[in-house]
N, CA, C and O atoms as a Tinker XYZ file with bonds, in Angstrom:
   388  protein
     1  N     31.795000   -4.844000    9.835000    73     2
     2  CA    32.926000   -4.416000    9.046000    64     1     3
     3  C     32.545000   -3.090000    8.383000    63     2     4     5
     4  O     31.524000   -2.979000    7.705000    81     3
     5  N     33.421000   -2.069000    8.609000    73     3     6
     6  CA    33.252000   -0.289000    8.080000    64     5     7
     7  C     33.948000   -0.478000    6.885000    63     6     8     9
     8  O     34.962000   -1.175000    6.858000    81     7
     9  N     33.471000    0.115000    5.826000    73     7    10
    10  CA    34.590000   -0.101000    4.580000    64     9    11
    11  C     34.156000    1.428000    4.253000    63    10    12    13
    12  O     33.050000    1.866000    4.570000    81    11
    13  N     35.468000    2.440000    3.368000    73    11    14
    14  CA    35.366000    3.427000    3.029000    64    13    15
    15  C     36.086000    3.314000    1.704000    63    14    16    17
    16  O     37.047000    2.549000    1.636000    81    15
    17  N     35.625000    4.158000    0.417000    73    15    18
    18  CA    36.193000    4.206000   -0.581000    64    17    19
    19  C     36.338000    5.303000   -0.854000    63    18    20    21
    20  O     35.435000    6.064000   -0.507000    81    19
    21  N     37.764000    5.999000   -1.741000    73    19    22
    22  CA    37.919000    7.258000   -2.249000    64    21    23
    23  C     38.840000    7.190000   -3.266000    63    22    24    25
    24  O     39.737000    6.406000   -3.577000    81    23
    25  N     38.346000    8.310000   -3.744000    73    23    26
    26  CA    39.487000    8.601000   -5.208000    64    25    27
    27  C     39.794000    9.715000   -5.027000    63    26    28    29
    28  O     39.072000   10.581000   -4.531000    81    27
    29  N     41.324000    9.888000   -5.549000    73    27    30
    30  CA    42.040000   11.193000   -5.478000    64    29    31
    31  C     42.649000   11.255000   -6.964000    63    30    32    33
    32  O     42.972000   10.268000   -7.623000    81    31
    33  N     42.743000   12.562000   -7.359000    73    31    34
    34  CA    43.951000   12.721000   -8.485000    64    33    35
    35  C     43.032000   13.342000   -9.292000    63    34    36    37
    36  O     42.008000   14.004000   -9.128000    81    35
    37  N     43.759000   12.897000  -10.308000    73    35    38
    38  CA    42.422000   13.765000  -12.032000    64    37    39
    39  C     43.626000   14.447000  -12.329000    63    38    40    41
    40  O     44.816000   14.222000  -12.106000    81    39
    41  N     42.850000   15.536000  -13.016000    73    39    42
    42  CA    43.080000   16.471000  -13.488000    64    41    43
    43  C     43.069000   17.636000  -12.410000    63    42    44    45
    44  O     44.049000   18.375000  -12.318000    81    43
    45  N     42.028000   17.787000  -11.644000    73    43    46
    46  CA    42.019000   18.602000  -10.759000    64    45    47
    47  C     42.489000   18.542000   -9.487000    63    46    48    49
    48  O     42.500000   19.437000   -8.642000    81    47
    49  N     42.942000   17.237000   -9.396000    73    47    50
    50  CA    43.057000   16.998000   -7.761000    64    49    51
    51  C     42.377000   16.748000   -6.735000    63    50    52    53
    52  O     42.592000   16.975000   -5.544000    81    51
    53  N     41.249000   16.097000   -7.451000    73    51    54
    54  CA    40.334000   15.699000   -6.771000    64    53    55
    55  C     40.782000   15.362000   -5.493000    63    54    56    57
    56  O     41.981000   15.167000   -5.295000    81    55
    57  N     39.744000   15.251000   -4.378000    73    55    58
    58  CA    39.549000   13.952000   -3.857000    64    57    59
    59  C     37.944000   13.598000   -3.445000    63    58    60    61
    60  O     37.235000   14.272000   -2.699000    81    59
    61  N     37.615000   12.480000   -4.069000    73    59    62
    62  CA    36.201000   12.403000   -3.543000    64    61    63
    63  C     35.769000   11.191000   -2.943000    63    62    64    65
    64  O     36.203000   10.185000   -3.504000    81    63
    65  N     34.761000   10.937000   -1.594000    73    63    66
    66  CA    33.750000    9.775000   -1.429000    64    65    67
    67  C     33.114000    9.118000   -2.394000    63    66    68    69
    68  O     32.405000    9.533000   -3.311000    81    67
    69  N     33.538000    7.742000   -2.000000    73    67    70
    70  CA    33.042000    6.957000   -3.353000    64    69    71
    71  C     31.715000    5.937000   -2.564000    63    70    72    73
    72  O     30.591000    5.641000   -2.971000    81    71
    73  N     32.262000    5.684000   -1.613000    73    71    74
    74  CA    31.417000    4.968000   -0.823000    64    73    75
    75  C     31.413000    4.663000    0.824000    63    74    76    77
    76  O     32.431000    4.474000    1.491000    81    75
    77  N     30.829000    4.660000    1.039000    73    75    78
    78  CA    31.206000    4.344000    3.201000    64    77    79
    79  C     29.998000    3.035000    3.491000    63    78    80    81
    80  O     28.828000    3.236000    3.164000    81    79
    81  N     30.382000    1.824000    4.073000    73    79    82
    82  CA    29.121000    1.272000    4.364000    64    81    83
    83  C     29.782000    0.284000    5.644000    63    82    84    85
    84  O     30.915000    0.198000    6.117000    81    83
    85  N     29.034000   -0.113000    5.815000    73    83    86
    86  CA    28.776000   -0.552000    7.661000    64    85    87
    87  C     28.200000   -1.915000    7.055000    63    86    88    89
    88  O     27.244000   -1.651000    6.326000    81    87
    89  N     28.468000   -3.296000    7.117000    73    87    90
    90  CA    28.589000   -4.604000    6.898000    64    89    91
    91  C     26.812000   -5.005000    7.846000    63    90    92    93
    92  O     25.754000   -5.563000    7.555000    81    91
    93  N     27.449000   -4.259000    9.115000    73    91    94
    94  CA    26.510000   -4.625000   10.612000    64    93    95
    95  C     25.174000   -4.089000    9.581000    63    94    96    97
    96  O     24.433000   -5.070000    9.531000    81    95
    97  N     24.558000   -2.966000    8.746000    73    95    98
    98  CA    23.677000   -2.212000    8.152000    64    97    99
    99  C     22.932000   -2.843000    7.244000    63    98   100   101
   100  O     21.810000   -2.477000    6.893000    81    99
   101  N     23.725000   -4.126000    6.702000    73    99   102
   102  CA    23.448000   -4.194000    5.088000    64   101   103
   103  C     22.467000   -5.716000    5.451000    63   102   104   105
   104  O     22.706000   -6.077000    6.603000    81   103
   105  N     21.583000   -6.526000    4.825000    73   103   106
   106  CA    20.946000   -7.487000    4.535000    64   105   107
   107  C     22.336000   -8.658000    5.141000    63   106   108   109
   108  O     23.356000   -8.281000    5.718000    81   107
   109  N     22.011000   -9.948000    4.832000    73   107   110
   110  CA    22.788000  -10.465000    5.779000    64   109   111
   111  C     23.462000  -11.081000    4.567000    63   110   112   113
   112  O     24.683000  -11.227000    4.519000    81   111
   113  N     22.505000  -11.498000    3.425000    73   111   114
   114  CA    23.230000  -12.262000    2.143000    64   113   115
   115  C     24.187000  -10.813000    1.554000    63   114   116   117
   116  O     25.312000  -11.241000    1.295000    81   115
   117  N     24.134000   -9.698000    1.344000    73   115   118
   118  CA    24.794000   -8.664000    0.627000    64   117   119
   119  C     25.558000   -8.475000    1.444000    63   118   120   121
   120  O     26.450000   -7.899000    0.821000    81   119
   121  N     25.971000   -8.568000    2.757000    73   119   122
   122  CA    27.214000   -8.247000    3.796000    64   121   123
   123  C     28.122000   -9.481000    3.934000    63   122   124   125
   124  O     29.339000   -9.425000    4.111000    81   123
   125  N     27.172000  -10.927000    3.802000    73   123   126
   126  CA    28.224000  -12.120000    3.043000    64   125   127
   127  C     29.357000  -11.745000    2.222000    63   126   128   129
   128  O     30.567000  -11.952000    2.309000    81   127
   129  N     28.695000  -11.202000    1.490000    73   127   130
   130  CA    29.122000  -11.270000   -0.232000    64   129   131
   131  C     30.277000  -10.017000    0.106000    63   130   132   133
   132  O     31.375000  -10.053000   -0.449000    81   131
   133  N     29.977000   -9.097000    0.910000    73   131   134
   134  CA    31.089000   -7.871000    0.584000    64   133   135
   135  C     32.358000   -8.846000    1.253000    63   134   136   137
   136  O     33.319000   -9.370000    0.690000    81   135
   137  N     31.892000   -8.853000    2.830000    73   135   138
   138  CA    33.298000   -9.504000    3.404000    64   137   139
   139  C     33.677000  -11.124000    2.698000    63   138   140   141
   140  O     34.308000  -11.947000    3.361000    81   139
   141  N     33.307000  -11.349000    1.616000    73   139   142
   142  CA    34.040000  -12.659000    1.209000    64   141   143
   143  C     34.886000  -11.607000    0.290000    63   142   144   145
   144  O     36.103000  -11.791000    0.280000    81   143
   145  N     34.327000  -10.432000   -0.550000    73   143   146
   146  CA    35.424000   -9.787000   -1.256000    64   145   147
   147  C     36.389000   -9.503000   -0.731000    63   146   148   149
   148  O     37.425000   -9.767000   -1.341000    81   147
   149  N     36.478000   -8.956000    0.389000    73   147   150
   150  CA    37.037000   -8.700000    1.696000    64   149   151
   151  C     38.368000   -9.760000    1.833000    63   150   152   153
   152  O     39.580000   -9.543000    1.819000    81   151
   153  N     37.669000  -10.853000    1.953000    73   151   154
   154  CA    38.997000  -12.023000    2.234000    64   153   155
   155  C     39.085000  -12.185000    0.965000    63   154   156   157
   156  O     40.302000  -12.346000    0.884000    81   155
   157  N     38.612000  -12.281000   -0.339000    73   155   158
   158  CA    39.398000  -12.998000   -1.321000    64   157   159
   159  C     40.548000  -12.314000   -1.740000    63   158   160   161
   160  O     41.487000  -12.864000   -2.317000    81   159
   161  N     40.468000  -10.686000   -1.357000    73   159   162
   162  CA    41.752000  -10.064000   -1.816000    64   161   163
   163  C     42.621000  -10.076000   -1.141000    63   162   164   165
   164  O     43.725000   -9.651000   -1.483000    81   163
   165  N     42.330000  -10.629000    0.149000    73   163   166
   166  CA    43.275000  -11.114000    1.111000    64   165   167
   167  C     44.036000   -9.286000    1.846000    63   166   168   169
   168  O     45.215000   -8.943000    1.934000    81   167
   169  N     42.875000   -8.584000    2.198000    73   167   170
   170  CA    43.209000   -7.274000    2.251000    64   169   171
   171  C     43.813000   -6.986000    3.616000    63   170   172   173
   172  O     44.409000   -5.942000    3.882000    81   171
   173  N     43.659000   -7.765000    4.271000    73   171   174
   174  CA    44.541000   -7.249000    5.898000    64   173   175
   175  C     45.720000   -7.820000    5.859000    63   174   176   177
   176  O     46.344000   -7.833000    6.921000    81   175
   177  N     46.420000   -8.511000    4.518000    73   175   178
   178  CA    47.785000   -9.122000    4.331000    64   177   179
   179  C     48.353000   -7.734000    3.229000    63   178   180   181
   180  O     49.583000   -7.721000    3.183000    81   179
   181  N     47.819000   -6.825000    2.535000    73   179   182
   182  CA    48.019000   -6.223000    1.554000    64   181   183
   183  C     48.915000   -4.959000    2.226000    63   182   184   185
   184  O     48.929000   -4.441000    3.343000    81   183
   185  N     49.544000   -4.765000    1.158000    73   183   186
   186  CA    51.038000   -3.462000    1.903000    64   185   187
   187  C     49.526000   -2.135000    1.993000    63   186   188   189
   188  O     48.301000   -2.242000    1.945000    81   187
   189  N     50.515000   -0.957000    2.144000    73   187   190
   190  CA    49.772000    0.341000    2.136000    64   189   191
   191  C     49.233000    0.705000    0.750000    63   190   192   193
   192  O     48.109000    1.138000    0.499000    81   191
   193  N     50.217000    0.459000   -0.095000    73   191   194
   194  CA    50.427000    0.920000   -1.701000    64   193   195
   195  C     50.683000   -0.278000   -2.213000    63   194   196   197
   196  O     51.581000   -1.034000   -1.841000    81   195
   197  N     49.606000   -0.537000   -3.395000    73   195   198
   198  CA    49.737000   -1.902000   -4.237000    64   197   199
   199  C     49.566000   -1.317000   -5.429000    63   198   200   201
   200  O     48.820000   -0.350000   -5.582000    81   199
   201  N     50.431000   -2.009000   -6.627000    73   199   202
   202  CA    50.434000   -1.865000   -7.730000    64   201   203
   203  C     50.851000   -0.659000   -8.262000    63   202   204   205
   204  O     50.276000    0.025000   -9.109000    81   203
   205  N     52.208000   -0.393000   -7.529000    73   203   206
   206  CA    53.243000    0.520000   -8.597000    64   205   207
   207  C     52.748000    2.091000   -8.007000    63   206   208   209
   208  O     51.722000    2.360000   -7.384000    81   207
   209  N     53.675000    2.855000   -8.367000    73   207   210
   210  CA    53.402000    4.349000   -8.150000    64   209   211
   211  C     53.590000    4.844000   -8.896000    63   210   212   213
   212  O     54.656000    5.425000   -9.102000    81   211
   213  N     52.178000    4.813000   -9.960000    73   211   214
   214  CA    52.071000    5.670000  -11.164000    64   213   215
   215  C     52.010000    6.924000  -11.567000    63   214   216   217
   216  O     50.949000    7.547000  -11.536000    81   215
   217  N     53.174000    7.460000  -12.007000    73   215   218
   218  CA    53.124000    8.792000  -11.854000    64   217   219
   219  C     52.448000    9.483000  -13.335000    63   218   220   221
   220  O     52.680000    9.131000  -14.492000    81   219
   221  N     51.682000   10.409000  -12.922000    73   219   222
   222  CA    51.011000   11.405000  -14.399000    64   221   223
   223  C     50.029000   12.631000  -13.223000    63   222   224   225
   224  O     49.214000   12.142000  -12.441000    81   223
   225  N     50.160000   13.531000  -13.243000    73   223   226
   226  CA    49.125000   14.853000  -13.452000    64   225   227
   227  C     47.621000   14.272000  -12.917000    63   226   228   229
   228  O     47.134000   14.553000  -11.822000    81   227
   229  N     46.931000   13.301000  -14.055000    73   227   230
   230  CA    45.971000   13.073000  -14.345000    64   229   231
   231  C     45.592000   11.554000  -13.516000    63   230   232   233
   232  O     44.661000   11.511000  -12.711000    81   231
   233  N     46.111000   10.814000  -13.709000    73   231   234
   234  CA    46.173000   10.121000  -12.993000    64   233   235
   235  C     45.107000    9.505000  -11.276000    63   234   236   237
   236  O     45.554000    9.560000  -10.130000    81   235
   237  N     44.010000    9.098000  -11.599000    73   235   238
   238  CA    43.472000    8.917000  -10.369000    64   237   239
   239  C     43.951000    7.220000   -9.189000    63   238   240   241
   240  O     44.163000    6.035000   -9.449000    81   239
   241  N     43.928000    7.980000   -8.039000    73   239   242
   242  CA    44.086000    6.171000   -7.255000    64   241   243
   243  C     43.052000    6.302000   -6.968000    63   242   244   245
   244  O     42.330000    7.233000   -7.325000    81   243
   245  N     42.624000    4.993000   -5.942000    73   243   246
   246  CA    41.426000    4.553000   -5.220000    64   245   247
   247  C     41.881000    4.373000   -3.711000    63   246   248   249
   248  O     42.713000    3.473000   -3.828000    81   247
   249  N     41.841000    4.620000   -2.674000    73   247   250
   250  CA    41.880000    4.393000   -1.411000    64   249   251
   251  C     41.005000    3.760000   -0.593000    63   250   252   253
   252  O     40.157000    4.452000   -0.031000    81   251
   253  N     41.044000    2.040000   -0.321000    73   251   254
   254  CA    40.173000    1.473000    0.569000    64   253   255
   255  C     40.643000    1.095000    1.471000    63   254   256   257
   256  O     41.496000    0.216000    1.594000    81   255
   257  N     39.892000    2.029000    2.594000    73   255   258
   258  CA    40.057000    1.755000    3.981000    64   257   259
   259  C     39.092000    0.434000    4.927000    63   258   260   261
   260  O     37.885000    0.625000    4.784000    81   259
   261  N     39.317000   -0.422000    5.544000    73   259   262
   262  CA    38.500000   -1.953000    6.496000    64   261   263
   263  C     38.840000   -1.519000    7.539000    63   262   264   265
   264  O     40.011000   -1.189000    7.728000    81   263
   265  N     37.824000   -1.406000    8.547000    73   263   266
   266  CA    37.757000   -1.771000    9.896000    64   265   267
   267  C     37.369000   -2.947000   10.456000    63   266   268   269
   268  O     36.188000   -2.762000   10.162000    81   267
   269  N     37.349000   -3.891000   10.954000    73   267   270
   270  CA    36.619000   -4.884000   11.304000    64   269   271
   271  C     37.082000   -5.529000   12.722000    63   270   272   273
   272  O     38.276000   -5.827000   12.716000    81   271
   273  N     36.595000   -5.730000   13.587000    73   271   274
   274  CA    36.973000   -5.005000   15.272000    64   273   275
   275  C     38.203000   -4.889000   15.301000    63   274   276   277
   276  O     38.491000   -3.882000   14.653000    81   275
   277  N     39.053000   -5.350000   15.682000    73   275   278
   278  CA    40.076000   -4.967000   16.108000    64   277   279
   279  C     41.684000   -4.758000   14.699000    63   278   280   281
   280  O     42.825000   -4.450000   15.043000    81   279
   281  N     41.392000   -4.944000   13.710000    73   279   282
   282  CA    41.694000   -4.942000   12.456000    64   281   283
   283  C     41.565000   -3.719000   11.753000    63   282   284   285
   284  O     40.381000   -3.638000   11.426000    81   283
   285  N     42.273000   -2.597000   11.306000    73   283   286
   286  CA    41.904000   -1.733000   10.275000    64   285   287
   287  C     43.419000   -1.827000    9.278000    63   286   288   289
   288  O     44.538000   -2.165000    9.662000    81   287
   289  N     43.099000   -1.515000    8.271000    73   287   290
   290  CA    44.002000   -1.429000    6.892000    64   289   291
   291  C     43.467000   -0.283000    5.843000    63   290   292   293
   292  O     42.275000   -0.265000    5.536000    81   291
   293  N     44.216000    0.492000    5.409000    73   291   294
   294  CA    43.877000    1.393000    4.052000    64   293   295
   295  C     45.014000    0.751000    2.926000    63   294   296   297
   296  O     46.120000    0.284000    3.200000    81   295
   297  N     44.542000    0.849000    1.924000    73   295   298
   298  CA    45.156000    0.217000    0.574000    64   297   299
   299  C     44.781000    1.314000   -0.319000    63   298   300   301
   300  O     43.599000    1.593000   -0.521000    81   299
   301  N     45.910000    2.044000   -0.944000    73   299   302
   302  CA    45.796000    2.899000   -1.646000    64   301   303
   303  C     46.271000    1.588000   -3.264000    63   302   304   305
   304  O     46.720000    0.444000   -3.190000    81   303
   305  N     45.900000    2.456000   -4.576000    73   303   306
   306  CA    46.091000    1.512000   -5.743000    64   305   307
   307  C     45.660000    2.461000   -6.844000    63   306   308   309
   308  O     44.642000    3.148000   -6.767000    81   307
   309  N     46.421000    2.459000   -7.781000    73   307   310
   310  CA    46.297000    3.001000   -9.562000    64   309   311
   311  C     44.716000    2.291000   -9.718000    63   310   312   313
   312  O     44.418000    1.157000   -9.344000    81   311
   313  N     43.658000    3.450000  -10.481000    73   311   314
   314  CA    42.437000    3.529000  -10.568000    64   313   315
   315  C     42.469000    2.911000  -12.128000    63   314   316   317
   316  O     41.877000    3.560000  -12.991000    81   315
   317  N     43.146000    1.674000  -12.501000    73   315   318
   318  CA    43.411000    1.104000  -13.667000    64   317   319
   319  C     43.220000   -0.038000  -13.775000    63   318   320   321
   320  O     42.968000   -0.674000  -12.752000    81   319
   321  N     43.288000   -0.913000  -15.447000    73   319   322
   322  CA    43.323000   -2.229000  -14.652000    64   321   323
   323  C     44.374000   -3.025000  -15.074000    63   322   324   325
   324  O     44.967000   -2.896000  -16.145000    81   323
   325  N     44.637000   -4.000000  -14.061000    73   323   326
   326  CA    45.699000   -4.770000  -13.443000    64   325   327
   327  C     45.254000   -6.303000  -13.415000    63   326   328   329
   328  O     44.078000   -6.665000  -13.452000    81   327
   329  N     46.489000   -7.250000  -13.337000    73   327   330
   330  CA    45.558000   -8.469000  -13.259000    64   329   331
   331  C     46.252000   -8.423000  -11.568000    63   330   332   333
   332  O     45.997000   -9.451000  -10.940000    81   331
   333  N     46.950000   -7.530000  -10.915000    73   331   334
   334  CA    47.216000   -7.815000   -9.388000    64   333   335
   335  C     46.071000   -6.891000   -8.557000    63   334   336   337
   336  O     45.855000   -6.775000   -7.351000    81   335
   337  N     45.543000   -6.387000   -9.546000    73   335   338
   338  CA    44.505000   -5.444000   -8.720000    64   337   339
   339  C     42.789000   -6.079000   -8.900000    63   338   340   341
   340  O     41.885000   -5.401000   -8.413000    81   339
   341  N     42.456000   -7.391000   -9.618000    73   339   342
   342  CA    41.592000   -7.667000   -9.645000    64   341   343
   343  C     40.387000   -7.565000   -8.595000    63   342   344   345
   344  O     39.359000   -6.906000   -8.753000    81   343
   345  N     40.771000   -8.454000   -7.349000    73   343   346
   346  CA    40.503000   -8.610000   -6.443000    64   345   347
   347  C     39.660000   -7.245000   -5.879000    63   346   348   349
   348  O     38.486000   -7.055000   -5.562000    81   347
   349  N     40.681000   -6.532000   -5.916000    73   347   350
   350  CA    41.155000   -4.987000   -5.084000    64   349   351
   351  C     39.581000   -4.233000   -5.884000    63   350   352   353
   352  O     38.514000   -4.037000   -5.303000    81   351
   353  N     39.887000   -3.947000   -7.270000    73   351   354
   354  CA    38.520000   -3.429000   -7.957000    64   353   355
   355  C     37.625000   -4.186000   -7.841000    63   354   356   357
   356  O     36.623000   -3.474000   -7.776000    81   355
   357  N     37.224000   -5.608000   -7.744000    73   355   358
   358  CA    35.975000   -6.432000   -7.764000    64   357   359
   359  C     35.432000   -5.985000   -6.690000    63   358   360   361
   360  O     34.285000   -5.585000   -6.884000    81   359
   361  N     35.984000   -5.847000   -5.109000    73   359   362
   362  CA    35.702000   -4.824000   -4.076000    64   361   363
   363  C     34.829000   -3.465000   -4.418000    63   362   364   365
   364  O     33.773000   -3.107000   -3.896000    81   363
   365  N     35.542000   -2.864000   -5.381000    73   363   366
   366  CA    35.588000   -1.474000   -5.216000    64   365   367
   367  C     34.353000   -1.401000   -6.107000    63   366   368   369
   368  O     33.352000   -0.777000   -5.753000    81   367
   369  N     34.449000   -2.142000   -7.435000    73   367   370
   370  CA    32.549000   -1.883000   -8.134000    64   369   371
   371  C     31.564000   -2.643000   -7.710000    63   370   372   373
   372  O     30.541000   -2.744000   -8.387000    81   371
   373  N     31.708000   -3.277000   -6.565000    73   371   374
   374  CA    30.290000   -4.052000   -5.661000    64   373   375
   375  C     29.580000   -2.861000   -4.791000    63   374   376   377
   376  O     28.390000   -2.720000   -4.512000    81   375
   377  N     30.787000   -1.997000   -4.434000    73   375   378
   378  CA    30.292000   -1.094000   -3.346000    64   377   379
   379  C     30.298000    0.593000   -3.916000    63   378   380   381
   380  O     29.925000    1.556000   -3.247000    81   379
   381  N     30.685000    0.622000   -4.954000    73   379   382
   382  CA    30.870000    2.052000   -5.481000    64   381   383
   383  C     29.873000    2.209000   -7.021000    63   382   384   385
   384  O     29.757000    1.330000   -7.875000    81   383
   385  N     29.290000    3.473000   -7.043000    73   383   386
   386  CA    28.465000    3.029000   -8.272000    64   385   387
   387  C     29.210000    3.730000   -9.137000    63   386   388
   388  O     28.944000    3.709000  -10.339000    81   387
């Protein structure tokens, strides 16, 4: 499983790499643990855009992209917190520092 993370927005307009990792790469207990995050957010059922389209200037999202063979999904989401985005961030600070 390929997972990619990014953030866009700010102030400046960012956009930056937050993280890229390869499941096949990782120890076998720490690649458990990502793809159970994986299913608990239930992310290959999840729309494109979750949790509202927050508009401000400043404002950053998060963009996580899954490959996993024949399966890919990107989930864009407000870089905030949410109790519908739990899941979605528990993902995103396992794999992003």
């Amino acid at each position: 499983m390929k997972i990619t993370i990014q953030r866009t927005g700010g102030f400046a307009g960012l956009q930056e790499a937050l993280a890229s990792v390869d499941t096949d790469q990782m120890p076998a207990a720490e690649a458990r643990r990502v793809e159970e995050l994986v299913a608990k957010a239930a992310f290959f059922d999840l729309p494109a855009i979750v949790g509202g389209n927050i508009k401000g200037a400043d404002v950053y999202r998060l963009r996580v992209t899954v490959t996993d063979k024949s399966r890919h999904q990107s989930v864009e989401f407000p870089d905030h917190d949410s109790p519908e985005l739990t899941s979605l961030r528990a993902l995103v600070r396992s794999l992003a520092p």
